[in-house]
PAZAPA-4460 file (N, C-alpha, C; in steps of 0.05 Angstrom, whole numbers, plus 32768, in hexadecimal, padded with zeros to 4 digits):
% residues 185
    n_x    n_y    n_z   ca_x   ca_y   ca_z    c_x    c_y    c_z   seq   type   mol
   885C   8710   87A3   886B   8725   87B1   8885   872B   87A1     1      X     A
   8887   874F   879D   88A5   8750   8790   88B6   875A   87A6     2      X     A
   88D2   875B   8799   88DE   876D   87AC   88E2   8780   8797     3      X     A
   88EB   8799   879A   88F1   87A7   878D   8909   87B8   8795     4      X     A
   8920   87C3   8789   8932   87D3   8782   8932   87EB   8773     5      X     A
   893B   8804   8788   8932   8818   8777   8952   8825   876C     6      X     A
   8954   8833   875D   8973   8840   8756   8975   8859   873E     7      X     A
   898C   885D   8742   8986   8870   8727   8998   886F   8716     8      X     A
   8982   886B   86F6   8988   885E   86E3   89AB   886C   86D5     9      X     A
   89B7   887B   86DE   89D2   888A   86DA   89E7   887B   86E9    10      X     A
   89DB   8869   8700   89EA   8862   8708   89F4   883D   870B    11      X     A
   89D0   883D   8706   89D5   881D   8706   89C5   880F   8724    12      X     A
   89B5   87FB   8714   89AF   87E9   8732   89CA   87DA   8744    13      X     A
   89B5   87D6   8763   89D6   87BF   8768   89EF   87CF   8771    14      X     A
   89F1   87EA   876B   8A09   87F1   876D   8A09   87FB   878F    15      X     A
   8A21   87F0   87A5   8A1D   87ED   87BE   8A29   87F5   87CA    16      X     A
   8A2C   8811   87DA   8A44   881A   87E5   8A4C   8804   87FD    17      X     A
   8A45   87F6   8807   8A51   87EC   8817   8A63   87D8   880D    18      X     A
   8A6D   87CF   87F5   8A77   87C4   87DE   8A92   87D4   87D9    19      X     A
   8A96   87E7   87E6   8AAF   87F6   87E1   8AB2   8803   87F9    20      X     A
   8AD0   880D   87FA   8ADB   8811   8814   8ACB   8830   8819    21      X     A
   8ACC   8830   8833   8AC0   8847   883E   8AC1   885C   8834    22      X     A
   8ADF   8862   8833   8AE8   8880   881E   8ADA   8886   880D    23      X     A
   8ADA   886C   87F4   8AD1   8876   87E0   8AA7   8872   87DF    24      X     A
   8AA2   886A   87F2   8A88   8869   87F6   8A7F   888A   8801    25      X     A
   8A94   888F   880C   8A93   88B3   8818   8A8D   88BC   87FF    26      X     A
   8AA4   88B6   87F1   8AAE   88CC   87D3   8A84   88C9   87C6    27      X     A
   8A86   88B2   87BE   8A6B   88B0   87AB   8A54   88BF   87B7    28      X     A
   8A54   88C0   87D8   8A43   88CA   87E0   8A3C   88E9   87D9    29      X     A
   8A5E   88F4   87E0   8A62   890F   87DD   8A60   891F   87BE    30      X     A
   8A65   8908   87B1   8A63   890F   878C   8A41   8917   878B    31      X     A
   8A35   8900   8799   8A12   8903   8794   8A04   891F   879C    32      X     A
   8A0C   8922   87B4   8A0B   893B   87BE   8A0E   894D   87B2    33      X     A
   8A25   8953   87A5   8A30   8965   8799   8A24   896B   877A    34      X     A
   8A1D   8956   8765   8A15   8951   874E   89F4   8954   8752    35      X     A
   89E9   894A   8765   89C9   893E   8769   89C7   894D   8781    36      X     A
   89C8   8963   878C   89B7   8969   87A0   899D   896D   87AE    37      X     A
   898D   896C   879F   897A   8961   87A0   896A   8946   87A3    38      X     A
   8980   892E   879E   8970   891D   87A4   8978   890F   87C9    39      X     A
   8966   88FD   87D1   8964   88F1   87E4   897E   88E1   87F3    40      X     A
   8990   88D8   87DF   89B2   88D0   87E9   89BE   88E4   87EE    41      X     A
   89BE   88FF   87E1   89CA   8919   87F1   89C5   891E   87FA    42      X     A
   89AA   8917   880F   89A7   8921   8829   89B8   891A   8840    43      X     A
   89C3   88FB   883E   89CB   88ED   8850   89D8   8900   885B    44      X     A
   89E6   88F4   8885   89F7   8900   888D   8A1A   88F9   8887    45      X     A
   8A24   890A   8884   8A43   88FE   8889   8A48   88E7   8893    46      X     A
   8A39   88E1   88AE   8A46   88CC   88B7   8A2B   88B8   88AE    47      X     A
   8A24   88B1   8898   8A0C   8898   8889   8A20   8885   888C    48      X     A
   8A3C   8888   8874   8A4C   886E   8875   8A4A   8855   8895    49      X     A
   8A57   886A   889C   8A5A   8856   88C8   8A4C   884C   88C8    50      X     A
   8A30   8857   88CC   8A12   8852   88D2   8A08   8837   88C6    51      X     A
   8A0E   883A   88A7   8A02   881F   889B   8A17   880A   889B    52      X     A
   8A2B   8810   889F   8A3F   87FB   889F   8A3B   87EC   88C2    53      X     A
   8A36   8807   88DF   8A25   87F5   88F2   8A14   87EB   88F1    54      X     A
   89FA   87F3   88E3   89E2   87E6   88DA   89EC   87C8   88D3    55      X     A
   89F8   87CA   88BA   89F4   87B5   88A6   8A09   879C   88BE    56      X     A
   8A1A   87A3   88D1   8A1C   878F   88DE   8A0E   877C   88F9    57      X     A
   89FB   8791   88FB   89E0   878E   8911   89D1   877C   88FF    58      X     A
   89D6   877B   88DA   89BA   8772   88D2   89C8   8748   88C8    59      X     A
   89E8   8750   88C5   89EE   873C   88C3   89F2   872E   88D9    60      X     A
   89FF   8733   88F0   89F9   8725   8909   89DA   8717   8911    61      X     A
   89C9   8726   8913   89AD   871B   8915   89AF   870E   8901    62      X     A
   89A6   870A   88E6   89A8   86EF   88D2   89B1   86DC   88DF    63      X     A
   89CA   86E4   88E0   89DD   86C5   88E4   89D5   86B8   8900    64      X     A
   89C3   86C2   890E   89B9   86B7   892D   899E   86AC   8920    65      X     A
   8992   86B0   8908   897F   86A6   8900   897E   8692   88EB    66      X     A
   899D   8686   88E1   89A2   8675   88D7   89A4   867A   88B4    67      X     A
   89A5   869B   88AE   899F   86A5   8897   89C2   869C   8881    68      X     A
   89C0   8697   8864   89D3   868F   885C   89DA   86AE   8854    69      X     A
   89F4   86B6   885D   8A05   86D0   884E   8A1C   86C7   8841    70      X     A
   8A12   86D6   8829   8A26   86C7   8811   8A37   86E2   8807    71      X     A
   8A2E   86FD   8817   8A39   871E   8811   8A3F   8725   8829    72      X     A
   8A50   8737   882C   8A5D   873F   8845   8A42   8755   884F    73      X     A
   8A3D   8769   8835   8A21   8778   8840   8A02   876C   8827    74      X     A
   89EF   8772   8834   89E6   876D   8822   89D7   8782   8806    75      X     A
   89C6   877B   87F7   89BA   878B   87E3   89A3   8792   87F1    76      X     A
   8997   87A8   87EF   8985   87B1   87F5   8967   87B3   87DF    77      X     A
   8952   87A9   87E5   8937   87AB   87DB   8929   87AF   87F1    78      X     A
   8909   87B2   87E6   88FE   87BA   87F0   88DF   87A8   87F3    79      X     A
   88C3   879B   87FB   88B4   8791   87F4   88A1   87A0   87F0    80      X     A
   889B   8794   87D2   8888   87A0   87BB   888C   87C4   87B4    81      X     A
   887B   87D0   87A8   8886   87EE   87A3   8881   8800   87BC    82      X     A
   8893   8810   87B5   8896   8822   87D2   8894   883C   87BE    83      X     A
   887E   8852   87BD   887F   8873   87B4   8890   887B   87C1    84      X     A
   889C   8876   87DB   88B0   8891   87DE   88C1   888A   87DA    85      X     A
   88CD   8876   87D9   88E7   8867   87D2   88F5   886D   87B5    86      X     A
   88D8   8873   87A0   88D9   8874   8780   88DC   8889   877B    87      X     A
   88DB   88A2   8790   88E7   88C0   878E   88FE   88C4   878A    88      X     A
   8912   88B4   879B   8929   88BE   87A5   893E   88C6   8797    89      X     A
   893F   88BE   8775   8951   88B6   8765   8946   88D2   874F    90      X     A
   8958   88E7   8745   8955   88F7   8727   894C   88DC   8713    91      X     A
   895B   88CA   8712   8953   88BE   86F8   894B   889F   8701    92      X     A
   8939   88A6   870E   8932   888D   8724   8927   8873   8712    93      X     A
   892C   8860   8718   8922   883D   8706   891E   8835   8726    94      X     A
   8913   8815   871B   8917   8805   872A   8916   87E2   8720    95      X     A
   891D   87D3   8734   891B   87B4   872C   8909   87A3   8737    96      X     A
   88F6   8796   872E   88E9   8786   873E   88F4   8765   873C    97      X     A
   88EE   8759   8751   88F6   8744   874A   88DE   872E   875B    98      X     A
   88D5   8713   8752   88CE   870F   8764   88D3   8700   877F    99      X     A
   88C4   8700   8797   88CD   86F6   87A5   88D9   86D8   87AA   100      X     A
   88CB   86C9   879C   88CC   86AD   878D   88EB   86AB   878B   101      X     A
   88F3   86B5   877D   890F   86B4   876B   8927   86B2   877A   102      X     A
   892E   86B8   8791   8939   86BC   87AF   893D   86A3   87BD   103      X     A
   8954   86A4   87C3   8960   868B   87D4   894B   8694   87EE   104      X     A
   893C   8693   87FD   892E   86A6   8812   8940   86A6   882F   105      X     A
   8957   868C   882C   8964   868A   8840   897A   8698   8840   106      X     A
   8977   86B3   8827   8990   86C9   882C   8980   86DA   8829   107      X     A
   896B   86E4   8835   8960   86FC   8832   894F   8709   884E   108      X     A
   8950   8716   8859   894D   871B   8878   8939   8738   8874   109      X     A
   892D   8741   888B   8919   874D   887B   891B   876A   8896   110      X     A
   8915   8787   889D   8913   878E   88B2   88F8   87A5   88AE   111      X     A
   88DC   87A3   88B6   88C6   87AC   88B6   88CC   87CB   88B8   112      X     A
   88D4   87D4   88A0   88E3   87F8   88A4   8902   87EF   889D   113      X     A
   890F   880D   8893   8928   880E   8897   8936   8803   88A7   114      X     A
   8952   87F6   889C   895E   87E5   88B3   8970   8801   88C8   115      X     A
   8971   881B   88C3   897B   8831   88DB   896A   882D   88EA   116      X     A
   8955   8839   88E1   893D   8843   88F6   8934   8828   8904   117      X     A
   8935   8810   88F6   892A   87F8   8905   8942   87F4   891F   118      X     A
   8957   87F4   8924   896A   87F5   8931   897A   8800   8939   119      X     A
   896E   881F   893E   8983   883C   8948   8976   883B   895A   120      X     A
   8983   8843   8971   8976   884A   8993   8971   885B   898F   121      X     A
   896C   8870   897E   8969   8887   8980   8940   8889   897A   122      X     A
   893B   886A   8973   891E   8862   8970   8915   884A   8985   123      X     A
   8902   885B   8995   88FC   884A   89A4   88DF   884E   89AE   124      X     A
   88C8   8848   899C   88A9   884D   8999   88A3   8833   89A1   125      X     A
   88AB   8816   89AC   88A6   8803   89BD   8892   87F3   899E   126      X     A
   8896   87F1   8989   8887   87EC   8976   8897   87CB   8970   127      X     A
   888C   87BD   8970   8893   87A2   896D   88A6   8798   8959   128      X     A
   88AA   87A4   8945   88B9   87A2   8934   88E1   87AF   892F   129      X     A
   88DB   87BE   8946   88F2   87D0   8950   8909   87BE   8957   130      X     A
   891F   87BD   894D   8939   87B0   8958   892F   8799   894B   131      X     A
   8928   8789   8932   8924   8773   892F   892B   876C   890E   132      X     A
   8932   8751   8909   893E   8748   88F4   8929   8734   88F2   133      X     A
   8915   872E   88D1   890C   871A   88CF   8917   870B   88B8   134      X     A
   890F   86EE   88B4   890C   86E1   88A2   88F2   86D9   8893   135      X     A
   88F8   86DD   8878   88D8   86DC   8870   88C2   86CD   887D   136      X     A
   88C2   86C4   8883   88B0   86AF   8890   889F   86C1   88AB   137      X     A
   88B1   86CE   88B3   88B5   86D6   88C7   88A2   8701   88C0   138      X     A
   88B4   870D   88AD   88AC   8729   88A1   888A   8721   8896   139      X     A
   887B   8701   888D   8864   8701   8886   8852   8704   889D   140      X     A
   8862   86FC   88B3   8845   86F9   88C8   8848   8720   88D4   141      X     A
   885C   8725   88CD   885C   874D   88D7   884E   8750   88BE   142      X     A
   884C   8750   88AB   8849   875F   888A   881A   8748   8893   143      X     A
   8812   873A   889A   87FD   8735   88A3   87F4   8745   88BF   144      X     A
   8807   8749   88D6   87F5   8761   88E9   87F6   877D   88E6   145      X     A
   880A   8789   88CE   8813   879B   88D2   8809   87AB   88B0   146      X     A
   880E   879E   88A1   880F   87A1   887F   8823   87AB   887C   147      X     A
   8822   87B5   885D   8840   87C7   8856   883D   87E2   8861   148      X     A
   8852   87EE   8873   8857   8808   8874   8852   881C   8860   149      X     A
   8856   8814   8843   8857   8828   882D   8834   882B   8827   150      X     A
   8824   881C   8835   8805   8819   8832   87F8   882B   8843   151      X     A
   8806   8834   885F   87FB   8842   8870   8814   885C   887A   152      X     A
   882A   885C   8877   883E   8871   8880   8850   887E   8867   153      X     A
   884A   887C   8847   8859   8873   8838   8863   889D   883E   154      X     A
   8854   88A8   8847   8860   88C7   8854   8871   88C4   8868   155      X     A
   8874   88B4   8874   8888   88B4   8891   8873   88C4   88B4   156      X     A
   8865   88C2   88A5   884E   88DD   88C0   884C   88C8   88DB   157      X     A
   8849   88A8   88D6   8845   8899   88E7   8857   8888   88F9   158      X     A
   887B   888E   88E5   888B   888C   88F6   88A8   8889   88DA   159      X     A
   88BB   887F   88DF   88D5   8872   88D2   88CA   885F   88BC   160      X     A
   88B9   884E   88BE   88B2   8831   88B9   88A6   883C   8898   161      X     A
   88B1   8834   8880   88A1   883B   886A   889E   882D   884D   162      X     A
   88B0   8819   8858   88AE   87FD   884E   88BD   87E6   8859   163      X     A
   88C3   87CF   884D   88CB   87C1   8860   88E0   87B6   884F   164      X     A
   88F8   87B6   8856   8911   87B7   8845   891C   8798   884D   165      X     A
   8926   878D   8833   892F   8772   882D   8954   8775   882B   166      X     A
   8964   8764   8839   8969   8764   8834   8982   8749   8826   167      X     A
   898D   8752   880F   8997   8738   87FB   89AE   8732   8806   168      X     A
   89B6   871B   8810   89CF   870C   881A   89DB   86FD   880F   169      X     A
   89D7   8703   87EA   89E3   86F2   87DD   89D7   8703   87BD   170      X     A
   89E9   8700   87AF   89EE   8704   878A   89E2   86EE   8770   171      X     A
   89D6   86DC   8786   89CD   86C5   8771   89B9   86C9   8761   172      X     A
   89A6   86DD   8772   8991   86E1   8758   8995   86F4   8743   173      X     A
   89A2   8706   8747   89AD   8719   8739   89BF   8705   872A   174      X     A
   89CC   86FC   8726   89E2   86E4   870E   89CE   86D0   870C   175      X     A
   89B8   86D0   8711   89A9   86B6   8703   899D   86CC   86EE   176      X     A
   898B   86E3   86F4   8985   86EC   86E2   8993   86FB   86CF   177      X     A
   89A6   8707   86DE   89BD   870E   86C2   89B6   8734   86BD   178      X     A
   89C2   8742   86B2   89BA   875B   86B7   89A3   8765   8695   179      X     A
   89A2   8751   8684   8990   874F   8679   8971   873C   8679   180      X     A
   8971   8734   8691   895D   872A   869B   8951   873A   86A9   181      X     A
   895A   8748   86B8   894C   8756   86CC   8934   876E   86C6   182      X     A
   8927   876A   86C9   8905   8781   86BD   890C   879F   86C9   183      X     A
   8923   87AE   86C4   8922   87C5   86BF   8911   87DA   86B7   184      X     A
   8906   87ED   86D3   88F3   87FD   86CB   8902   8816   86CD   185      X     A
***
């Protein structure tokens, strides 16, 4: 199993708005928009920043009730194995694979779909996976009743859910491999 990271190659893998203060996570947003309109980050709404910065504390709270080690205030975002729509989103789109092996697994938390849509009230299809934070151990026995989302929804027609996003609670594998280690596609 990989995980994979998608990004665009102008800008660089890894690079994390929640890693910088709000403002300037606005600004980058609003540059993208403005430069790239067309792609999939200039769609976001105005208010994305809030949103993932509530998200991402819904996703670290749950961890830490599950005994997960956070070694980052937010984490990195991947994805398990390749995702087609995900590989759109970018003009000069790459990506990273890495494998799953390589991962402390006790910093990496997993949520069956986007972590919004897995945890916005604004979704509420009674689907088992909804409002929920796993640990790998945990994302194998959903990824066995359920498979990957990108295998059966990778259009979105069947709901939010279109892969199942990992997320990194720690920088160790990225500094073990080093930025010339990493298999840049």
């Amino acid at each position: 199993m990989y995980l994979y990271h998608y990004y665009d190659k102008s800008i660089g893998p890894f690079k994390n708005l929640s890693d910088v203060p709000i403002e300037e996570a606005n600004k980058i947003l609003n540059e993208i928009a403005r430069t790239k309109p067309n792609v999939q980050c200039a769609k976001r709404s105005p208010e994305y920043m809030e949103a993932r910065l509530y998200y991402e504390n819904i996703l670290r709270s749950e961890f830490k009730k599950k005994g997960g080690v956070i070694k980052r205030n937010a984490p990195h975002y991947m994805v398990i194995e390749h995702s087609p729509w995900l590989s759109t989103w970018f003009e000069n789109g790459a990506f990273i694979k890495i494998p799953i092996e390589e991962f402390d697994l006790r910093s990496v938390s997993f949520t069956y779909g986007d972590s919004h849509p897995t945890f916005s009230p604004r979704v509420n299809d009674g689907k088992e996976y909804r409002k929920k934070l796993y640990t790998y151990d945990e994302i194998l026995e959903i990824i066995e009743k359920y498979g990957l989302p990108q295998d059966w929804n990778d259009d979105g027609q069947y709901g939010p859910e279109r892969y199942i996003e990992a997320h990194i609670w720690s920088d160790d594998v990225f500094a073990l491999y080093g930025k010339d280690n990493i298999a840049v596609k």
